[in-house]
C-alpha positions in Angstrom: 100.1 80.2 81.3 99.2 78.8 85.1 97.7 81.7 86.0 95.6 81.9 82.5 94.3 78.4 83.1 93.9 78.8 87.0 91.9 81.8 86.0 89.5 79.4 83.1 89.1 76.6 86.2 87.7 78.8 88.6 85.7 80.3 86.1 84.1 76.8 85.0 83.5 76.0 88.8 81.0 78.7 89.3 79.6 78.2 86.2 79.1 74.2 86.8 78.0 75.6 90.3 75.3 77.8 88.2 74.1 75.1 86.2 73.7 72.2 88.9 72.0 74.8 91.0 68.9 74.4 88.7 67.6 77.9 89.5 68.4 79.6 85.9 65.9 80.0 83.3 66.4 78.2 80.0 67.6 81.1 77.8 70.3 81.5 80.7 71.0 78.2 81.0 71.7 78.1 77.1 73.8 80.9 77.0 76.2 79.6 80.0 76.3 76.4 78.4 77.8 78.1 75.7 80.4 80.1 77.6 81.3 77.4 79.1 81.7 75.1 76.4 83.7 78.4 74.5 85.8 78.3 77.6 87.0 74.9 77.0 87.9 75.2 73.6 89.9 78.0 73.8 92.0 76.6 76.8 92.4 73.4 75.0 93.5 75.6 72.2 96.0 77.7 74.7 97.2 74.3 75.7 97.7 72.8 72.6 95.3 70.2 72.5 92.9 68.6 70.6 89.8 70.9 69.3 86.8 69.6 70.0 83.9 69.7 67.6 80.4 70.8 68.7 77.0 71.2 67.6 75.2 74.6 67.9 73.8 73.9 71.2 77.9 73.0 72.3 77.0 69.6 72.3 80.0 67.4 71.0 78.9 65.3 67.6 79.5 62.0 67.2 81.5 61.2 64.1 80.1 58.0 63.8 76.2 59.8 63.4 77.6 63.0 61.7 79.1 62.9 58.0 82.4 63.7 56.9 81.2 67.2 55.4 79.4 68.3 58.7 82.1 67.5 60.9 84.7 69.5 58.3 82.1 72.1 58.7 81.8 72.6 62.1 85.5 71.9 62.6 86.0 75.1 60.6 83.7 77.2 62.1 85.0 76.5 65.8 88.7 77.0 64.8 87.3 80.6 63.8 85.7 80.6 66.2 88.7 80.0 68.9 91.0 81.8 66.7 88.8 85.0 66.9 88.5 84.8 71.2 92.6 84.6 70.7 93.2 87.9 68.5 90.1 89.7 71.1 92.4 88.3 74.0 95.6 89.3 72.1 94.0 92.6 71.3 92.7 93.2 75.2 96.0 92.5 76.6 97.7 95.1 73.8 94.8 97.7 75.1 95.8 97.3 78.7 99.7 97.2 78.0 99.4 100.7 76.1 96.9 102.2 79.2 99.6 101.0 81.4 102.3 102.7 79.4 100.6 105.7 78.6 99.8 106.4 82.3 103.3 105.6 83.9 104.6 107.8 80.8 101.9 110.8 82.2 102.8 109.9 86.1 106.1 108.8 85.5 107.8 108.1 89.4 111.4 106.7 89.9 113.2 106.2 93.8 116.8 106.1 94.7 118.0 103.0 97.0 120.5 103.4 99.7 122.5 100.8 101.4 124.7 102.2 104.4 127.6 100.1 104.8 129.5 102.1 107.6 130.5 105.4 108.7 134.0 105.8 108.7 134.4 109.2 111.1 136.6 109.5 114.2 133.4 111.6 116.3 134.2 110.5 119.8 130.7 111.0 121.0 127.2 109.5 120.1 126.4 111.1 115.7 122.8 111.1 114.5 124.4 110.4 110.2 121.3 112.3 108.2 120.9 111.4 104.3 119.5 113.4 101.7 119.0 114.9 98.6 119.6 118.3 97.3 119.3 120.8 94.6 122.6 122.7 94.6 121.2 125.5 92.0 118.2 125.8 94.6 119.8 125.4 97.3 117.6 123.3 99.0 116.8 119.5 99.8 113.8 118.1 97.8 113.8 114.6 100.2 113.2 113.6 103.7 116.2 112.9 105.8 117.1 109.2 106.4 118.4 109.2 109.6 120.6 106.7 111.2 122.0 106.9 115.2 125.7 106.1 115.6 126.7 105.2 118.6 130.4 105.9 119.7 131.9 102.4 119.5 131.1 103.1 115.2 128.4 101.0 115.1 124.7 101.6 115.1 122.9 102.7 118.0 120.2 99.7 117.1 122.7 96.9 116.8 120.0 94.1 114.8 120.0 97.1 112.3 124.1 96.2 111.5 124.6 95.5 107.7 120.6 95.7 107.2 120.7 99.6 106.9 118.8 100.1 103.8 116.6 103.5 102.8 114.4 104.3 99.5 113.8 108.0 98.4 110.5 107.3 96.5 108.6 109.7 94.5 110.9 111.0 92.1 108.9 112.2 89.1 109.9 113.7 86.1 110.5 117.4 87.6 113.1 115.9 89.5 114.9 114.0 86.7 114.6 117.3 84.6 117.0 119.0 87.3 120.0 120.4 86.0 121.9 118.6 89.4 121.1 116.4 92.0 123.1 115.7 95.2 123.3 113.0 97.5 124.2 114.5 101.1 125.5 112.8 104.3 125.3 115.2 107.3 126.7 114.4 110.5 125.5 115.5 113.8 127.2 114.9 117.2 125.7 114.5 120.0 127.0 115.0 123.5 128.9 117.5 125.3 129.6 120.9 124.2 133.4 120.7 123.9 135.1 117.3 122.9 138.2 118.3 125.5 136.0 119.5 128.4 136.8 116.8 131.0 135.6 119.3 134.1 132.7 117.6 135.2 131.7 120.4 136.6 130.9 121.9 133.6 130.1 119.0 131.8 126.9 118.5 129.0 125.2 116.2 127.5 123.0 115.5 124.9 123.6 118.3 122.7 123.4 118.4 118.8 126.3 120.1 116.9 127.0 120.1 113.3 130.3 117.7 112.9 130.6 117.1 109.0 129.3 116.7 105.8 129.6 115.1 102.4 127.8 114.9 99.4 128.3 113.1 96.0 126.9 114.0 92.3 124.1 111.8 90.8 124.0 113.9 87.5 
């Protein structure tokens, strides 16, 4: 309701802006007098109060010049007249409700949050954790990875990441909800030396990537 009447005042400001400006012709002028004028009584009616009665140039009568029968008259035409721009309103918004509809229906999309709470893994050594999802019929991943670097302490390698480790696969249409399975995989990765036990320093590496574990849990 704000935004309907927020919407109706910044519409009646240009229009007063429009009319003071003094540039319009008369037919112009005539016709924005009565939008504006129709703008008012259907917000009063929106709002719930009082209609007010006009002549045909959106002028308000004066009961006190204007009989009984005129004024019952031209009360009855603006109430149809306010109750029509309500069922066209009503009737627009329906419209646009079952456009909206009828194109997420065509392009339906869905996404998958993630919230990493920790990594409980005895590595030893640095782990790059990599989370996906897969197609176990295909046997193949059908997302990026969502990679996350653990450091060897078992916490993140980017400490202001702690408890704010949050992914969204995005794009999942209605191919992917028609698979038969879906998996969610956690890879691990560790990364350091070649052998956990080498201690020759002789012969010692560093910085290399070897596969350490996996898991992966149904999503149906």
């Amino acid at each position: 309701m704000f935004r309907s009447v927020r919407h109706m005042i910044y519409d009646l400001i240009e229009w007063r802006s429009q009319i003071l400006s003094g540039t319009l012709p008369q037919d112009e002028l005539k016709e924005l007098k009565k939008k504006v004028t129709a703008k008012i009584d259907y917000g009063n009616r929106i709002l719930d109060l009082d209609l007010v009665v006009r002549d045909e140039d959106g002028n308000i009568l004066d009961p006190e010049q204007t009989s009984t029968i005129s004024l019952f008259r031209a009360h009855e035409i603006a109430s149809k007249q306010v109750e029509e721009r309500l069922q066209e309103e009503k009737s627009q918004k329906q419209n646009i409700d079952i456009n909206r509809q009828a194109k997420f229906a065509a392009t339906p999309s869905f996404a998958l949050f993630v919230n990493l709470k920790n990594v409980v893994c005895k590595i030893g050594e640095d782990a790059e954790v990599l989370m996906s999802l897969y197609d176990p019929l295909e046997s193949k991943f059908i997302s990026e990875n969502y990679l996350v670097r653990w450091s060897s302490c078992g916490l993140p390698k980017d400490i202001d990441r702690l408890h704010n480790l949050r992914a969204v696969f995005t794009d999942l249409g209605s191919k992917d909800l028609k698979r038969e399975k879906i998996s969610f995989v956690c890879q691990i990765v560790r990364v350091g030396r070649m052998e956990l036990r080498d201690n020759n320093t002789r012969k010692l590496t560093s910085g290399l990537r070897r596969p350490f574990g996996v898991a992966g849990t149904s999503l149906g």
